[in-house]
C-alpha positions in Angstrom: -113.9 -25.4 123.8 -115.8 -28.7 125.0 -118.1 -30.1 122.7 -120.0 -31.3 126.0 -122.4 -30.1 127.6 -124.1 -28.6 124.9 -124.6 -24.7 125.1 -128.2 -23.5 125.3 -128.3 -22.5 121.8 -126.8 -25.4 120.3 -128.9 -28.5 120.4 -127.1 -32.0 121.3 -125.9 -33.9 118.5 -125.3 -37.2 120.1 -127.5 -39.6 118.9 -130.6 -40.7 121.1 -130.2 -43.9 122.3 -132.9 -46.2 124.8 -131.9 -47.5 127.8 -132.0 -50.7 126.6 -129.1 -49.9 124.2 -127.0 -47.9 126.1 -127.1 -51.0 129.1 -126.2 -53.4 125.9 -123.7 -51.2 124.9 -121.9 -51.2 128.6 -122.2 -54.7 128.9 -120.3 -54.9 125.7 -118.4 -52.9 126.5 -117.5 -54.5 130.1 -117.7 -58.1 129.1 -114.5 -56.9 126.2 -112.2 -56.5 128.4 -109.4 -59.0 128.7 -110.5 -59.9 132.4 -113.2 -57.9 133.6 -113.2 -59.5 137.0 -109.5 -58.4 137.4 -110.4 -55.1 136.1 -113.1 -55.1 138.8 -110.8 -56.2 141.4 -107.9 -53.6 140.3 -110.3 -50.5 140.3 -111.6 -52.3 143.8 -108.1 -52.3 145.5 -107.1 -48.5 144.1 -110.2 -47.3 145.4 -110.6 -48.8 148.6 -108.0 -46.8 150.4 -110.0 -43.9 150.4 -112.7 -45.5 152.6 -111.4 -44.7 156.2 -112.3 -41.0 155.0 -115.6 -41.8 155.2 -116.0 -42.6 158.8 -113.3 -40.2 159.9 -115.2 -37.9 162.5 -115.1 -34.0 162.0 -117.0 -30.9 163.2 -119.7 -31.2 160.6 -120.4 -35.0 161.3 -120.6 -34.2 165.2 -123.1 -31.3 164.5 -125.2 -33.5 162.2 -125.1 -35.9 165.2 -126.1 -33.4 167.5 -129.0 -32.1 165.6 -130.4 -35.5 165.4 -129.9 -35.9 161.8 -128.6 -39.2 162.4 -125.6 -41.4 163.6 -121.9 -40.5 163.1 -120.1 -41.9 160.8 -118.0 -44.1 162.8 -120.8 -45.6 165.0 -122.0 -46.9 161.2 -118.5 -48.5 160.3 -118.8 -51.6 161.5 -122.2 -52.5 160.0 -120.9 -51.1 156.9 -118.1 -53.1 156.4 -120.0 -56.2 157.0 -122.6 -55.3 154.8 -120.0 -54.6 151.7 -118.1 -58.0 152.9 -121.5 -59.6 151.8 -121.6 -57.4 148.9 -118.5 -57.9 147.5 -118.4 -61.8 148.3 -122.1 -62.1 146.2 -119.5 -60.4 143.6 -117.2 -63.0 144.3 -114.8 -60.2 145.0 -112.0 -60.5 147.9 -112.3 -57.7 150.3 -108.9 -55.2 149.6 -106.6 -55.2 152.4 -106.1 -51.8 154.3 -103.3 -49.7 153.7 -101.2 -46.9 155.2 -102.8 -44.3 153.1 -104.4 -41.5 155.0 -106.7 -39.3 152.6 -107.4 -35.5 153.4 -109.4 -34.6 151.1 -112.2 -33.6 153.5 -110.0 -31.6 155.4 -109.9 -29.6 152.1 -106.2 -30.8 151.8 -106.0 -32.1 148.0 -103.0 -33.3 145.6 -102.2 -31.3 142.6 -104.1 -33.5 140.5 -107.3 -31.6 142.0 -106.2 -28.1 140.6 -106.7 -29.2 137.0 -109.9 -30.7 138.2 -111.1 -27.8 140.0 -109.9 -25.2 136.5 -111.7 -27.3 134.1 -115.1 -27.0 136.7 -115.0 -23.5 136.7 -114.5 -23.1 132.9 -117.5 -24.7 132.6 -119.8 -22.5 135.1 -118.4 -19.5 133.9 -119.1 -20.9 129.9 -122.2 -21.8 130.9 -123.5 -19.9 133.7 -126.3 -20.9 135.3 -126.3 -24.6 133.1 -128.0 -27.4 134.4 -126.0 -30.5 133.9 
């Protein structure tokens, strides 16, 4: 049984901390690492595959264009990519190259990887029904 979240009758016994520790306590934390720019970059690169998903058009993006909710995805691609080649340059981080990878996951077509995800999520809201997290 997970010792976190906490159930309802049990109070948390992880220590309170301020914000100002916890943000002390990451930057320690990031600033230990052997390289943390590579780090950066690394976690960057394995990432960054997966962002063609996000302008890849389906039915639900064309209805929320059609409603007037806003613009599609794709029309936003462009200024996106420009905007996080300014971003990650500030950062002094090189933009990952594309790849061949083509990510289904919002056609609901996951790896196996997702199942163990997906058991462990439901363990919890059945534990803990109706938690607030």
């Amino acid at each position: 049984m997970p010792s976190w979240p906490p159930s309802p009758a049990r109070p948390s016994r992880k220590p309170a901390t301020t914000s100002s520790t916890r943000q002390t306590g990451w930057c320690a934390w990031a600033t230990a690492r052997p390289n943390p720019a590579a780090a950066t970059e690394t976690a960057l690169a394995a990432l960054w595959r997966y962002t063609p998903e996000l302008f890849a058009a389906d039915a639900v993006d064309e209805a929320a264009h059609a409603s007037g909710l806003g613009p599609r995805w794709a029309d936003v691609r462009d200024a996106w990519t420009a905007e996080m080649a300014d971003i990650l340059a500030a950062a002094s981080l090189p933009v990952p190259q594309a790849t061949a990878f083509v990510s289904t996951g919002r056609q609901g077509v996951h790896s196996e990887h997702m199942g163990f995800i997906l058991a462990e999520m439901q363990y919890l809201q059945r534990s803990f029904p109706g938690g607030a997290w």
